[in-house]
N, C-alpha and C positions, 0 to 999 in steps of 0.2 A: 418473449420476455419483456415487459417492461425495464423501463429506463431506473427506476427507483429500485428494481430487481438488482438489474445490472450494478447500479453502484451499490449495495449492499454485499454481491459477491465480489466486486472490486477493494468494498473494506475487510472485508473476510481474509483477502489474500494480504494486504498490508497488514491485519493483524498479525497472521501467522509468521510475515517476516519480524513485525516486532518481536517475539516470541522467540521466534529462533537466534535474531541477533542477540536479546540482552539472555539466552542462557546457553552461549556460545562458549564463556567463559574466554573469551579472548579480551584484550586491553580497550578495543576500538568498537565492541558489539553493545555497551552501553551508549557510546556517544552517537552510533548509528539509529540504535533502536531509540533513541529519544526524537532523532530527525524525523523517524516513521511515523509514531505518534504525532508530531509537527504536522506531517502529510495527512495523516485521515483526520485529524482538526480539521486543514482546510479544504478536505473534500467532502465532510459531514457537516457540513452547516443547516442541516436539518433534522440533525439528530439519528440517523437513519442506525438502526440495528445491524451492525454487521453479519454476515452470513456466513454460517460457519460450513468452510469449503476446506477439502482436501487439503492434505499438508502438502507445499510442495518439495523437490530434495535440497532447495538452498534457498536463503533470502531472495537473491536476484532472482531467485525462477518466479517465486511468489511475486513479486514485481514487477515482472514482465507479462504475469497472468492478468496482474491487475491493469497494467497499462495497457494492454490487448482488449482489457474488455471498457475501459474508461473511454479509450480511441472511439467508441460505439457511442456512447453519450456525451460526446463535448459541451454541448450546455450545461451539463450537470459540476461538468469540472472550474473549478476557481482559476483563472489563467494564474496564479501564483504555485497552484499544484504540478505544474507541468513543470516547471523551473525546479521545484523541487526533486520532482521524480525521478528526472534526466538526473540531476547530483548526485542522489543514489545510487542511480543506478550506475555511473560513471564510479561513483568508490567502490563498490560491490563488483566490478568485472574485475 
């Protein structure tokens, strides 16, 4: 798999959490799902098409899929993404 591969199914998996947060229908899934978006901004600074991957069964799973495969291409990732990720993923547990 290429590296450009890899972050494309890494933004695939962040989409799918945006997704699932803002039609959670709970009070805190907009303010999340808007962090998300925040997140594949600064991991798409190349415009890269997201790849559309399996649903996973909750935001945090999607974001732990992503961060398992982003761990793979650390140059690809913005060091502001990783601060991100972790805050996510810390309100999401």
């Amino acid at each position: 798999m290429t590296d450009t591969a890899a972050l494309a199914l890494a933004l695939g998996h962040v989409r799918n959490a945006v997704w699932q947060l803002m039609g959670n229908d709970q009070p805190s899934g907009l303010t999340l799902g808007l962090e998300c978006l925040d997140l594949e901004a600064l991991l798409n600074h190349d415009d890269i098409e997201p790849a559309v991957v399996p649903r996973e069964p909750s935001p945090a799973a999607s974001l732990a899929e992503a961060r398992r495969l982003l761990v793979g291409v650390p140059e690809l990732v913005a060091p502001a993404a990783w601060a991100v990720l972790a805050s996510l993923t810390a309100k999401l547990a």
